[in-house]
Chimera marker file (.cmm) of the C-alpha trace (Angstrom):
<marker_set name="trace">
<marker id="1" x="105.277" y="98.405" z="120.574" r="1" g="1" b="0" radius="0.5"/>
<marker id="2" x="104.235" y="95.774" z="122.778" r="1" g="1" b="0" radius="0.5"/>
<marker id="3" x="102.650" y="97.923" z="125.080" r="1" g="1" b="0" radius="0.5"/>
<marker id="4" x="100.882" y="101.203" z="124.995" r="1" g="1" b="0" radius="0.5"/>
<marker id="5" x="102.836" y="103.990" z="126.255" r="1" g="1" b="0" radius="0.5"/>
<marker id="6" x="101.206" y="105.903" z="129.610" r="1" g="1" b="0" radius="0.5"/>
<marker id="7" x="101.277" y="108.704" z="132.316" r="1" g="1" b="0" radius="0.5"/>
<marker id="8" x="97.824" y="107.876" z="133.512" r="1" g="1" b="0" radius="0.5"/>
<marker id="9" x="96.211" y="110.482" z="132.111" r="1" g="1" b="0" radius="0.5"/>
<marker id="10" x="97.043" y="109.738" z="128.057" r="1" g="1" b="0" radius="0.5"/>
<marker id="11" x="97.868" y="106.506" z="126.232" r="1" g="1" b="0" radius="0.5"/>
<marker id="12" x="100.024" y="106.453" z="123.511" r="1" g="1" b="0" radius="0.5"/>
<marker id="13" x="98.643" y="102.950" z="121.354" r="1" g="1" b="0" radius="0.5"/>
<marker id="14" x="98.454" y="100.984" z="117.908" r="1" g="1" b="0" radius="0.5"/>
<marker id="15" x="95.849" y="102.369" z="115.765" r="1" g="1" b="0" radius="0.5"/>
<marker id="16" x="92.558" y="99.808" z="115.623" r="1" g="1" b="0" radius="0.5"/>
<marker id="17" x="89.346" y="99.375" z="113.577" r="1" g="1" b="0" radius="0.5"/>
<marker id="18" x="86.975" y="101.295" z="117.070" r="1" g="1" b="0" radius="0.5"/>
<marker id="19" x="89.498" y="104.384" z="116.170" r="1" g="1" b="0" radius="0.5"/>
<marker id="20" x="88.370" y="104.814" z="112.922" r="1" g="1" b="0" radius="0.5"/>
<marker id="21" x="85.624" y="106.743" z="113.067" r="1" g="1" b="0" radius="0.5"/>
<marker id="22" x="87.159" y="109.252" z="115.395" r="1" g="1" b="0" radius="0.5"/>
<marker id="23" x="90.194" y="109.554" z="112.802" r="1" g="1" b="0" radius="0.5"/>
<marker id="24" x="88.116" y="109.807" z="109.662" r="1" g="1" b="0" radius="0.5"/>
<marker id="25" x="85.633" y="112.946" z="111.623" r="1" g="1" b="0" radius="0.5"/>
<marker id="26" x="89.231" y="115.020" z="112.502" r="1" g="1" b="0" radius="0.5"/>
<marker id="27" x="90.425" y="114.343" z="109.279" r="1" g="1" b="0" radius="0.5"/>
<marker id="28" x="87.971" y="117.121" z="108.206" r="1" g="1" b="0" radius="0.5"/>
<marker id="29" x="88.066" y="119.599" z="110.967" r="1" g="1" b="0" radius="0.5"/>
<marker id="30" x="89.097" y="122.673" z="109.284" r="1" g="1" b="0" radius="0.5"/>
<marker id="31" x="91.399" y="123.424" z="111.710" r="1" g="1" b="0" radius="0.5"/>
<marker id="32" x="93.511" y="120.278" z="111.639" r="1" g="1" b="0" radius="0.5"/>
<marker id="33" x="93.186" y="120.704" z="107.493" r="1" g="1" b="0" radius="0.5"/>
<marker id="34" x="94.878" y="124.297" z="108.091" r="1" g="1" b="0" radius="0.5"/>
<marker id="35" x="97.983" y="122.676" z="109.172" r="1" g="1" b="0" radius="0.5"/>
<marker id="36" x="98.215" y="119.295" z="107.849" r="1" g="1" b="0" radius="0.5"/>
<marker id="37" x="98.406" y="118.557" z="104.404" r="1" g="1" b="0" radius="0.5"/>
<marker id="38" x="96.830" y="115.130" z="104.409" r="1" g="1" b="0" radius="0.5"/>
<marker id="39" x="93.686" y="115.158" z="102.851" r="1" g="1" b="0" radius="0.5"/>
<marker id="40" x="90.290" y="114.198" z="104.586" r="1" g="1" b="0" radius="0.5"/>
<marker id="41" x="89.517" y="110.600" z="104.699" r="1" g="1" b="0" radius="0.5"/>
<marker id="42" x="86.587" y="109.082" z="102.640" r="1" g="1" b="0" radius="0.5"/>
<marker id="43" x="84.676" y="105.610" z="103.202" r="1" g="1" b="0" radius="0.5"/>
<marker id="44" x="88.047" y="104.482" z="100.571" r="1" g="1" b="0" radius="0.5"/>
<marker id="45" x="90.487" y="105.669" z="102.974" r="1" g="1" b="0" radius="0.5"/>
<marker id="46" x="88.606" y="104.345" z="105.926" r="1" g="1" b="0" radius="0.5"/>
<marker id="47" x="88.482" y="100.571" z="104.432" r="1" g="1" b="0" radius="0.5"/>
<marker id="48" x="92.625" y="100.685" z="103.387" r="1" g="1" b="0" radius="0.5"/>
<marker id="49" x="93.750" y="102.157" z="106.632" r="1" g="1" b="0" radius="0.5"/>
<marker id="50" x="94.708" y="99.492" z="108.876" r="1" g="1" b="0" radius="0.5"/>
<marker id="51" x="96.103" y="97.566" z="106.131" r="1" g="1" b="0" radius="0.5"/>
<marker id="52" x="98.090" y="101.093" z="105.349" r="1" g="1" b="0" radius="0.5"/>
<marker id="53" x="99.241" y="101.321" z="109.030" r="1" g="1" b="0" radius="0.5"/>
<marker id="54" x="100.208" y="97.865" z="109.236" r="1" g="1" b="0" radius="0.5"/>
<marker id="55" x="102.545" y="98.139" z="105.946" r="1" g="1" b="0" radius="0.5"/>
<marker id="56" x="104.089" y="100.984" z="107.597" r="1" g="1" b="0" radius="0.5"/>
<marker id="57" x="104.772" y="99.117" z="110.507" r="1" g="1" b="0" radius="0.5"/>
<marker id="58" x="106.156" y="96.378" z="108.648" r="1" g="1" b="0" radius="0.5"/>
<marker id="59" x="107.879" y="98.408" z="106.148" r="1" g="1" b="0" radius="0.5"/>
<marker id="60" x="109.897" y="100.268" z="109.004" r="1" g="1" b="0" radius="0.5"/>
<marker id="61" x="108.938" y="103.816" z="107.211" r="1" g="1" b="0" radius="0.5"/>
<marker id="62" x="106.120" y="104.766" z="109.971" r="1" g="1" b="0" radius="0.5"/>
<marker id="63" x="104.703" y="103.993" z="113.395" r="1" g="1" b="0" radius="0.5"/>
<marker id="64" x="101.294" y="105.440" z="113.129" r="1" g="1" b="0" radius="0.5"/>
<marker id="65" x="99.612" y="105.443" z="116.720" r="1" g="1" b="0" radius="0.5"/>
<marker id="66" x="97.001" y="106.564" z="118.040" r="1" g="1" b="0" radius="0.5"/>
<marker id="67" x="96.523" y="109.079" z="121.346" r="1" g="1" b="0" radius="0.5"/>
<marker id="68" x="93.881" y="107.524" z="124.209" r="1" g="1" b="0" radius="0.5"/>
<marker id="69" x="92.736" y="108.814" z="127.210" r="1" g="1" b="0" radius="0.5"/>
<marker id="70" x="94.264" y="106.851" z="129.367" r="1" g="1" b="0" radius="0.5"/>
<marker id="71" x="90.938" y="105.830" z="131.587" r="1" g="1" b="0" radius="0.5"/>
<marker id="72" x="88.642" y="105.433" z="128.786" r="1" g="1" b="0" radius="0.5"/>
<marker id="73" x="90.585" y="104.258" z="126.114" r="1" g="1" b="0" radius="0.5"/>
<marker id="74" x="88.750" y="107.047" z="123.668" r="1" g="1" b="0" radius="0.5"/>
<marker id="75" x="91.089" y="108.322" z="120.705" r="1" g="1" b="0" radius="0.5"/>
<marker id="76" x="91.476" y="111.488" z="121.438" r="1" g="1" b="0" radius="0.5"/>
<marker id="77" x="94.105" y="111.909" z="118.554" r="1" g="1" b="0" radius="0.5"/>
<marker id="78" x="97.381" y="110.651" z="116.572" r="1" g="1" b="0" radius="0.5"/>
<marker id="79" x="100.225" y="110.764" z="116.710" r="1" g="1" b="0" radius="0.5"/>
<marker id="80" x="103.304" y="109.157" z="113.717" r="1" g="1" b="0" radius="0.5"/>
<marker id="81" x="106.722" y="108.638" z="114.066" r="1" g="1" b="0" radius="0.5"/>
<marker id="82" x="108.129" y="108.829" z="110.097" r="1" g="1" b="0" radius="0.5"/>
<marker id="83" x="111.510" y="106.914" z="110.171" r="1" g="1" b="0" radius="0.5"/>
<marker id="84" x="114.312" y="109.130" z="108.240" r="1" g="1" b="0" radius="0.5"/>
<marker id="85" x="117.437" y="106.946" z="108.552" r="1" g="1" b="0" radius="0.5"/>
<marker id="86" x="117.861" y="104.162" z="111.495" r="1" g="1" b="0" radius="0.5"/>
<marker id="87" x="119.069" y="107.069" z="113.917" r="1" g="1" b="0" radius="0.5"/>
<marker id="88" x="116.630" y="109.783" z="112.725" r="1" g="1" b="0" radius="0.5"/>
<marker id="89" x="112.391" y="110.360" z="112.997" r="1" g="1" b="0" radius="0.5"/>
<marker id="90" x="109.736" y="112.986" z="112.343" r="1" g="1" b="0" radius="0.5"/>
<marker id="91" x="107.006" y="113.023" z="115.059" r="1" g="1" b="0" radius="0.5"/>
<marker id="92" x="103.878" y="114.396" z="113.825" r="1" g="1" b="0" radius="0.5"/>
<marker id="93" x="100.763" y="114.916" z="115.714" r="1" g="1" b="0" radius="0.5"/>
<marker id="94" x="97.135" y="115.852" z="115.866" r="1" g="1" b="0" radius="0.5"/>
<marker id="95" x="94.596" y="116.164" z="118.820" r="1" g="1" b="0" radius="0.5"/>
<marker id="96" x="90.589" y="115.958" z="118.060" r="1" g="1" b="0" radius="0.5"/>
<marker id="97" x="88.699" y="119.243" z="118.336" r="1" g="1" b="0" radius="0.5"/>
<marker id="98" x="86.636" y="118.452" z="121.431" r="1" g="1" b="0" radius="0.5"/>
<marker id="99" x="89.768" y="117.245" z="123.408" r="1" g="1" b="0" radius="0.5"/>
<marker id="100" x="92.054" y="120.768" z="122.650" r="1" g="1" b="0" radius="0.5"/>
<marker id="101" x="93.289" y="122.991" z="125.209" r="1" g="1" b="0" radius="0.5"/>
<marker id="102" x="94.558" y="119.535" z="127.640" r="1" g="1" b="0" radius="0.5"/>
<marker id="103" x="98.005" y="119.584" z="127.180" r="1" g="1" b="0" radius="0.5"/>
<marker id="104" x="96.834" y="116.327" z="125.319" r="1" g="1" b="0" radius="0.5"/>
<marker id="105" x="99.574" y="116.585" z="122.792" r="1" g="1" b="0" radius="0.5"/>
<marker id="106" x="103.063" y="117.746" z="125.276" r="1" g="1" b="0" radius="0.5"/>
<marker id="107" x="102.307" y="114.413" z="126.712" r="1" g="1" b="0" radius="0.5"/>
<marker id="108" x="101.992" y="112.528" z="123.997" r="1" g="1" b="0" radius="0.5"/>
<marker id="109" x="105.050" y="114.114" z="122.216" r="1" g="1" b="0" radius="0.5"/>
<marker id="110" x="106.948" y="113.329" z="125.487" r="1" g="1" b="0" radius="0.5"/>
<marker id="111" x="105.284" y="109.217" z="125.926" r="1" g="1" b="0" radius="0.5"/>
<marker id="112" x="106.581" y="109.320" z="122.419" r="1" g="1" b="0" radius="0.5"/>
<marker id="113" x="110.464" y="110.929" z="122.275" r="1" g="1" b="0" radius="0.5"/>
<marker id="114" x="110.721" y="108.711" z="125.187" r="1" g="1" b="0" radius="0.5"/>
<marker id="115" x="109.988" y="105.307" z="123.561" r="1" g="1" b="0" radius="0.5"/>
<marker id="116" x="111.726" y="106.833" z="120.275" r="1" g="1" b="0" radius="0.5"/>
<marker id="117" x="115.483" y="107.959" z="121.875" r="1" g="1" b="0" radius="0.5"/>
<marker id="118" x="115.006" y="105.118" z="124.800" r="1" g="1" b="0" radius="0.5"/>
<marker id="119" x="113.913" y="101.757" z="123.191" r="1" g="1" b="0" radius="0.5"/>
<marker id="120" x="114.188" y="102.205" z="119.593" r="1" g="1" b="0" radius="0.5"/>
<marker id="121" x="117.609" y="104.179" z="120.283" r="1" g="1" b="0" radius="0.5"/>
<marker id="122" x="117.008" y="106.632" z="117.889" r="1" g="1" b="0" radius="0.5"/>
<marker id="123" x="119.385" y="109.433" z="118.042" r="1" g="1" b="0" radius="0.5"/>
<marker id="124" x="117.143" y="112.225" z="116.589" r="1" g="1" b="0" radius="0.5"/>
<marker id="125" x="113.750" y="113.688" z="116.807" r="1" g="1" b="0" radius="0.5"/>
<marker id="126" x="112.561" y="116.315" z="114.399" r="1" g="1" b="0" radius="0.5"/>
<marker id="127" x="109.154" y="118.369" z="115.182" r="1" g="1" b="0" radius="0.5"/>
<marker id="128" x="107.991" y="120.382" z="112.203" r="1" g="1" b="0" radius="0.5"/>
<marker id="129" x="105.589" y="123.491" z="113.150" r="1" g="1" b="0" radius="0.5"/>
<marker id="130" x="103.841" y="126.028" z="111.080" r="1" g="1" b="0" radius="0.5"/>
<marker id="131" x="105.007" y="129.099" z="112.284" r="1" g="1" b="0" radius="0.5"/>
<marker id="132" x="101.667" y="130.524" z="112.845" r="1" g="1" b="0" radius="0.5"/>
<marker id="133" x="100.826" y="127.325" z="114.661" r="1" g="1" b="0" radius="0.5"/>
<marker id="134" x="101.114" y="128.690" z="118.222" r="1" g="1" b="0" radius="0.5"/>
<marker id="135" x="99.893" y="125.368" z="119.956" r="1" g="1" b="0" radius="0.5"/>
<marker id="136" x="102.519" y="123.362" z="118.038" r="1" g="1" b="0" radius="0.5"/>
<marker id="137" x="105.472" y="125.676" z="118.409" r="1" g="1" b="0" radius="0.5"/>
<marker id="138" x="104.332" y="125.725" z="122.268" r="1" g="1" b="0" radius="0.5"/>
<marker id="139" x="104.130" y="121.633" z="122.497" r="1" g="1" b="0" radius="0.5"/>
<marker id="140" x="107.237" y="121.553" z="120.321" r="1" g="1" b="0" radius="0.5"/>
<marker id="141" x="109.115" y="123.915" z="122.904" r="1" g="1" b="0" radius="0.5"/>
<marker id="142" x="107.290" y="122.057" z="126.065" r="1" g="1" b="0" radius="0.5"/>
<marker id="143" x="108.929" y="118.879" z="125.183" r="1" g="1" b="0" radius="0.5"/>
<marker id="144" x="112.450" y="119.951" z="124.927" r="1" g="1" b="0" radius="0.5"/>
<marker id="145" x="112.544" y="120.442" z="121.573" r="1" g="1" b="0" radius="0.5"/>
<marker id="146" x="114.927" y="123.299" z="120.153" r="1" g="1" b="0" radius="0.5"/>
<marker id="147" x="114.755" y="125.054" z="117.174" r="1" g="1" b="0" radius="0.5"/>
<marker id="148" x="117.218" y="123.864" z="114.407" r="1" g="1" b="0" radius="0.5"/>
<marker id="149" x="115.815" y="125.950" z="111.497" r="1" g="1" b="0" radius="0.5"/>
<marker id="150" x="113.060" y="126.571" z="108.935" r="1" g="1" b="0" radius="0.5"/>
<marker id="151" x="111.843" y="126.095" z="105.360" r="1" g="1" b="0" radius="0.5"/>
<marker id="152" x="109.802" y="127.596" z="102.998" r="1" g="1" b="0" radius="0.5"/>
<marker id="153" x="106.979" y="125.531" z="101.613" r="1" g="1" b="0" radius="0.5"/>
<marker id="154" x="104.467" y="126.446" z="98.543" r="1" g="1" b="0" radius="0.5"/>
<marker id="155" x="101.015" y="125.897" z="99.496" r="1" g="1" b="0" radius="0.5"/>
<marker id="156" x="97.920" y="126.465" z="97.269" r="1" g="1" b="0" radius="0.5"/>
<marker id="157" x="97.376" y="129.422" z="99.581" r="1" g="1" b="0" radius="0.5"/>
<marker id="158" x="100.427" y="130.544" z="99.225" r="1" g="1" b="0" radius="0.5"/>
<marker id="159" x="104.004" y="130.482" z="100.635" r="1" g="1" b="0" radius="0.5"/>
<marker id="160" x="103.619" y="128.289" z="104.313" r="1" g="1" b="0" radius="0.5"/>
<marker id="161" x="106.628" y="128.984" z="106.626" r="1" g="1" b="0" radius="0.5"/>
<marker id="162" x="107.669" y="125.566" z="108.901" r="1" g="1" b="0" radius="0.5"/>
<marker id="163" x="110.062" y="125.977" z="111.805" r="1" g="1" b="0" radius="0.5"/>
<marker id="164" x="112.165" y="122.982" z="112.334" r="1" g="1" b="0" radius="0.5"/>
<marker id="165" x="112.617" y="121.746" z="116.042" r="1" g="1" b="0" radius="0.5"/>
<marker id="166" x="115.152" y="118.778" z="117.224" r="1" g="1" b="0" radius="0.5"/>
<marker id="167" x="115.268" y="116.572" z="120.325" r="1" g="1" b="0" radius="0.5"/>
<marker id="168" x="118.388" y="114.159" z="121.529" r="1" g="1" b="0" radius="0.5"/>
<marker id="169" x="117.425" y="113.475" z="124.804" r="1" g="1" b="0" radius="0.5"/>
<marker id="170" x="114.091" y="113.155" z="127.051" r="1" g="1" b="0" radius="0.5"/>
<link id1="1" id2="2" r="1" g="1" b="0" radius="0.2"/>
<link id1="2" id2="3" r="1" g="1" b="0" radius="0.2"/>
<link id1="3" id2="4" r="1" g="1" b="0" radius="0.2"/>
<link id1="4" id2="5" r="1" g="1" b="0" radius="0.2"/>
<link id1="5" id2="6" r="1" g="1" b="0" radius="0.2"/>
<link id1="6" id2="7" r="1" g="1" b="0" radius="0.2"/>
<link id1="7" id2="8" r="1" g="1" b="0" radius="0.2"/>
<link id1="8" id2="9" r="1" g="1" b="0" radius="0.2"/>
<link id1="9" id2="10" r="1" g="1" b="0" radius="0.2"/>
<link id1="10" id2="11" r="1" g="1" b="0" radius="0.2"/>
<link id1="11" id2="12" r="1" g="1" b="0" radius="0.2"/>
<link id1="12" id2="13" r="1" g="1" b="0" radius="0.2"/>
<link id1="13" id2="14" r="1" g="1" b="0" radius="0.2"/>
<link id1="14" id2="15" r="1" g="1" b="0" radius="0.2"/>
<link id1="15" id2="16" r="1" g="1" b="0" radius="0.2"/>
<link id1="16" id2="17" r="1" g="1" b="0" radius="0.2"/>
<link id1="17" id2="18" r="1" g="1" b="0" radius="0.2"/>
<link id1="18" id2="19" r="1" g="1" b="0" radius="0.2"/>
<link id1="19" id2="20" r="1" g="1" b="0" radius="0.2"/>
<link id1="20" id2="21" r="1" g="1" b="0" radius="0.2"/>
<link id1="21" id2="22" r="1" g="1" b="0" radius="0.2"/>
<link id1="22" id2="23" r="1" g="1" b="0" radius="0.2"/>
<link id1="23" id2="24" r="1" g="1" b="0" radius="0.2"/>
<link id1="24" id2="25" r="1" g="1" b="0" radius="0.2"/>
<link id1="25" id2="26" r="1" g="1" b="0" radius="0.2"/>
<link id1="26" id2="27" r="1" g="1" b="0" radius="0.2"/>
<link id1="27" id2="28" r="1" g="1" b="0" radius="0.2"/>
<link id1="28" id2="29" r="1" g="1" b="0" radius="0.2"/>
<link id1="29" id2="30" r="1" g="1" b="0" radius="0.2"/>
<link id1="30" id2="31" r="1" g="1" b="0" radius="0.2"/>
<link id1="31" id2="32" r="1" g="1" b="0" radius="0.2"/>
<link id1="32" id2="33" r="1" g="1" b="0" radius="0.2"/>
<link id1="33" id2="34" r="1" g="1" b="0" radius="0.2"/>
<link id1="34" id2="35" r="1" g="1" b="0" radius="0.2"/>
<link id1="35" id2="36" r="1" g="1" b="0" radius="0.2"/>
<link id1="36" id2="37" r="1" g="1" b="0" radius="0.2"/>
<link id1="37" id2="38" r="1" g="1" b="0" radius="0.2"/>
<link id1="38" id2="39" r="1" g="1" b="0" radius="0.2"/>
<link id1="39" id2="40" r="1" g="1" b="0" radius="0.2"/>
<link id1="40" id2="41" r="1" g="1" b="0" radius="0.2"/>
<link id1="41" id2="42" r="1" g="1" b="0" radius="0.2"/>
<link id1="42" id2="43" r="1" g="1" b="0" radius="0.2"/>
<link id1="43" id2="44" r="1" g="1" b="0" radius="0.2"/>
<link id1="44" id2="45" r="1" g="1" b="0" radius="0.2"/>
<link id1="45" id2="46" r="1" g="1" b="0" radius="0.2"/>
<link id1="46" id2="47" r="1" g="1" b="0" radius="0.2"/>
<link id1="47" id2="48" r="1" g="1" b="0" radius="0.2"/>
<link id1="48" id2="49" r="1" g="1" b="0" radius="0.2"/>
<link id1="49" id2="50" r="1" g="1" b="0" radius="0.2"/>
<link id1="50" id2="51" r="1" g="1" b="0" radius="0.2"/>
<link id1="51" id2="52" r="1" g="1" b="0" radius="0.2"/>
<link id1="52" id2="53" r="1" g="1" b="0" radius="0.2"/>
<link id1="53" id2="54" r="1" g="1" b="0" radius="0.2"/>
<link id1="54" id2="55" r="1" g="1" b="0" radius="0.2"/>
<link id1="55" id2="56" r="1" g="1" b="0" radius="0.2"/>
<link id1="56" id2="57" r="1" g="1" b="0" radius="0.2"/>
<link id1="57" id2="58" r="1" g="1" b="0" radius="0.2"/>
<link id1="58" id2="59" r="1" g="1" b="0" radius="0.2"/>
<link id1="59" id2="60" r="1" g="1" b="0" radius="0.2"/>
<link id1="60" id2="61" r="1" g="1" b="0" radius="0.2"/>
<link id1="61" id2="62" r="1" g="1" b="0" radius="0.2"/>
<link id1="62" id2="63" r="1" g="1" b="0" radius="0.2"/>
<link id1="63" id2="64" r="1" g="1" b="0" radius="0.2"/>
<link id1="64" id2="65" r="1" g="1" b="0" radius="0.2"/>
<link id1="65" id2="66" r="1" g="1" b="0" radius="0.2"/>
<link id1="66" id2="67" r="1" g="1" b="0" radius="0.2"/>
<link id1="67" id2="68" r="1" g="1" b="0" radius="0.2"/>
<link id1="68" id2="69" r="1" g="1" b="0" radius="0.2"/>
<link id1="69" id2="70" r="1" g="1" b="0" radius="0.2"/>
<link id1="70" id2="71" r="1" g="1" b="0" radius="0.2"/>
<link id1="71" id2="72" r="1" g="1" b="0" radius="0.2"/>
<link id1="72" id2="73" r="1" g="1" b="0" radius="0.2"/>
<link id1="73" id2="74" r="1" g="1" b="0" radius="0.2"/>
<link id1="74" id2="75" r="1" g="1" b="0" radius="0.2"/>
<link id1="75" id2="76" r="1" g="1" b="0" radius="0.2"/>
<link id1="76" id2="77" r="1" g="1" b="0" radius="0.2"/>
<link id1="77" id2="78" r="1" g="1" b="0" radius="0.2"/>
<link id1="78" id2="79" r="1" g="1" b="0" radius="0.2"/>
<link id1="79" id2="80" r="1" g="1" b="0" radius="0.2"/>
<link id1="80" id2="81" r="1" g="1" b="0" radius="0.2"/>
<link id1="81" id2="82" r="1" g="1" b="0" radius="0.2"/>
<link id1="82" id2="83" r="1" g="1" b="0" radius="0.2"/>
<link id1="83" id2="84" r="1" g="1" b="0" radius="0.2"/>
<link id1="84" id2="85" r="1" g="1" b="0" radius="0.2"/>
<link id1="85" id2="86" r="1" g="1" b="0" radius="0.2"/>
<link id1="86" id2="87" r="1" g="1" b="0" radius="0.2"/>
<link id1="87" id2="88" r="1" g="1" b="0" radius="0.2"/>
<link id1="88" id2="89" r="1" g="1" b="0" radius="0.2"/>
<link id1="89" id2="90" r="1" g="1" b="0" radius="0.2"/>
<link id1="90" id2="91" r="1" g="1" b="0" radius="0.2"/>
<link id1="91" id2="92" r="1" g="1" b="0" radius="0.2"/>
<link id1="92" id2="93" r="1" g="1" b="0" radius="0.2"/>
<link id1="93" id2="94" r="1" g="1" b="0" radius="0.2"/>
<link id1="94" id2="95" r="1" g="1" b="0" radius="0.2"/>
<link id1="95" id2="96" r="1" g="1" b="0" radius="0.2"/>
<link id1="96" id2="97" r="1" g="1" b="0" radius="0.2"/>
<link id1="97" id2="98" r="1" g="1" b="0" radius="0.2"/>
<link id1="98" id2="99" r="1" g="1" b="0" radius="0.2"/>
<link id1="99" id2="100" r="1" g="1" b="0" radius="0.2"/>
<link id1="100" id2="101" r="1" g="1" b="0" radius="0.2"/>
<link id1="101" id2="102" r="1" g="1" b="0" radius="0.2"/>
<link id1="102" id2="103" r="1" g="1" b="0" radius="0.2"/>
<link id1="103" id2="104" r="1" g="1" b="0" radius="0.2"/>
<link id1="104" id2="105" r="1" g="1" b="0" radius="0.2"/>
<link id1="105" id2="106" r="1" g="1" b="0" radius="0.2"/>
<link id1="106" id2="107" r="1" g="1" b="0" radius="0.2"/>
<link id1="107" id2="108" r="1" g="1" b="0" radius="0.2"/>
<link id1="108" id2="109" r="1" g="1" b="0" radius="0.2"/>
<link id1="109" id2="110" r="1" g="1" b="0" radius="0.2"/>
<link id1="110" id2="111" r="1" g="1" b="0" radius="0.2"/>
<link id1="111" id2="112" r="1" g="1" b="0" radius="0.2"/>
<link id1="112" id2="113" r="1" g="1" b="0" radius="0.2"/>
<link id1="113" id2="114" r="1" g="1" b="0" radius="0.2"/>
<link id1="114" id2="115" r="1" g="1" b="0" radius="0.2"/>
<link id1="115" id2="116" r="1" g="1" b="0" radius="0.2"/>
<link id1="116" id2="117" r="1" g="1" b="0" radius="0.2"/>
<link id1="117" id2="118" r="1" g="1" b="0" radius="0.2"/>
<link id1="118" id2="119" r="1" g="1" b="0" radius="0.2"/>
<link id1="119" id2="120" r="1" g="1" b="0" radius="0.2"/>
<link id1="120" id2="121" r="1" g="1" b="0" radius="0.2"/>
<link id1="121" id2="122" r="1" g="1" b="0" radius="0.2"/>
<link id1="122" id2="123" r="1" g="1" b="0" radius="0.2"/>
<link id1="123" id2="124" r="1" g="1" b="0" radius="0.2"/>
<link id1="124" id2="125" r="1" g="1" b="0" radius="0.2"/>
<link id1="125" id2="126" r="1" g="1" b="0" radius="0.2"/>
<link id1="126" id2="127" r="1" g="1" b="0" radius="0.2"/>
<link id1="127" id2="128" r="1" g="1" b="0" radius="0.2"/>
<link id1="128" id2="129" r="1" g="1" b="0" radius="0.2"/>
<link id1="129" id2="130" r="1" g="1" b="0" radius="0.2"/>
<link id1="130" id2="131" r="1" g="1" b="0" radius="0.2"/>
<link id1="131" id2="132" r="1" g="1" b="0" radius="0.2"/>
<link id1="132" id2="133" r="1" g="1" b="0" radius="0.2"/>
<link id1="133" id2="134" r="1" g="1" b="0" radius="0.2"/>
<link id1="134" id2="135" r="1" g="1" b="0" radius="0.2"/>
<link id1="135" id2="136" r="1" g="1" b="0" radius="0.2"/>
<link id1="136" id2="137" r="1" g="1" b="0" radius="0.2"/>
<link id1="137" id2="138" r="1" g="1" b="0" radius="0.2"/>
<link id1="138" id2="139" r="1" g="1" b="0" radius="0.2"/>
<link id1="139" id2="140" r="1" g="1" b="0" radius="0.2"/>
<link id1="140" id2="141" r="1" g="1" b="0" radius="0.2"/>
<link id1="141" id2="142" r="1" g="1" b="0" radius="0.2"/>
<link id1="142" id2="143" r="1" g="1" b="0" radius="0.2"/>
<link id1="143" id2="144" r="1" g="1" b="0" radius="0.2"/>
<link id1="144" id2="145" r="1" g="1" b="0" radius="0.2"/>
<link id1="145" id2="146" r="1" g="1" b="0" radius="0.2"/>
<link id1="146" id2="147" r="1" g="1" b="0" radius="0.2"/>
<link id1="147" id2="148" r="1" g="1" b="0" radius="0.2"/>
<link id1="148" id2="149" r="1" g="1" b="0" radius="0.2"/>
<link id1="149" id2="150" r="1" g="1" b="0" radius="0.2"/>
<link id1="150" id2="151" r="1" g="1" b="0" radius="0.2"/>
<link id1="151" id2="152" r="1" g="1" b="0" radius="0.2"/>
<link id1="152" id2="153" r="1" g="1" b="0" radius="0.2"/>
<link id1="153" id2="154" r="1" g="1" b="0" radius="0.2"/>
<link id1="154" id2="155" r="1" g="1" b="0" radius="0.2"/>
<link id1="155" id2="156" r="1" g="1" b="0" radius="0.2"/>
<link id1="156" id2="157" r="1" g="1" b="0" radius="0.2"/>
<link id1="157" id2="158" r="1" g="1" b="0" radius="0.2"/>
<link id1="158" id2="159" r="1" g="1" b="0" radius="0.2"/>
<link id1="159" id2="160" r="1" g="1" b="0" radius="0.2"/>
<link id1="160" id2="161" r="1" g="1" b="0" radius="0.2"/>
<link id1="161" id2="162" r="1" g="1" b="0" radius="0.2"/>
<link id1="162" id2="163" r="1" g="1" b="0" radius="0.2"/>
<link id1="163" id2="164" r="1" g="1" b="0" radius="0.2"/>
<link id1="164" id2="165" r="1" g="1" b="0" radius="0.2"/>
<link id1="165" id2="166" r="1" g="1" b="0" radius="0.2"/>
<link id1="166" id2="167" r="1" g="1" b="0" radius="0.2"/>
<link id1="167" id2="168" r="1" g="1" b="0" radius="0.2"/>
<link id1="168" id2="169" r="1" g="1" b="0" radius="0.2"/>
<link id1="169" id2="170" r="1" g="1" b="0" radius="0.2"/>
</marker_set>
């Protein structure tokens, strides 16, 4: 990405060191760990991450980004593409307590399809949503995305239902 992605009012950028300590304080909000499975990052995470997100890069498996407000240049969340095939992605996001409620991540999700199924010619987007994620299944169905299906996963808590949405075009 040579440069960041924009509508003026969000930035869609490479992940740096200043971002950091925004990432690592979401990464324990409870209700980002409701929904994500990642676990919370520690000072060990924190120290290996740019070296992570710049393997992924290189690799071709991920494009881990992060969201910026497009004035200040504050992280105000992340957002991944996960590389399936050459034609196919997963976008996943996440948007920092104090900045929910925006419509932070619709444009992100929409910076992003564009860049993904315009300049990297990718063919296929897939958006995975808890079904009791009502913000997600909303952004998911903002951006164009339809629903292609749903699996069952098993969760310490318990079965965990995801709905499976797909985008082709911006």
């Amino acid at each position: 990405m040579a440069q960041p992605l924009t509508d003026d009012v969000v930035a869609v950028r490479p992940r740096r060191a200043s971002d950091l300590p925004a990432i690592e304080a979401a990464s324990h909000d409870p209700e980002t760990l409701r929904w994500l499975d990642d676990t919370p990052m520690d000072a060990a995470d924190r120290g290996t991450s740019l070296a992570r997100t710049e393997e992924a890069w290189r690799t071709g498996r991920a494009a881990p980004l992060v969201v910026a407000d497009a004035t200040t240049d504050e992280p105000v969340g992340i957002i991944n593409l996960q590389f399936r095939d050459d034609a196919v992605a997963t976008v996943a996001y996440s948007v920092f307590p104090a900045h929910r409620g925006r419509g932070i991540a619709p444009r992100a999700v929409r910076l992003l399809a564009g860049w993904a199924l315009g300049e990297l010619r990718l063919t296929q987007l897939l958006l995975e949503a808890a079904e009791a994620n009502t913000a997600s299944v909303r952004v998911a169905e903002k951006c164009g995305f339809e629903r292609v299906g749903s699996r069952v996963e098993t969760r310490a808590e318990g079965p965990h239902t995801l709905l499976v949405f797909a985008c082709t075009k911006v």
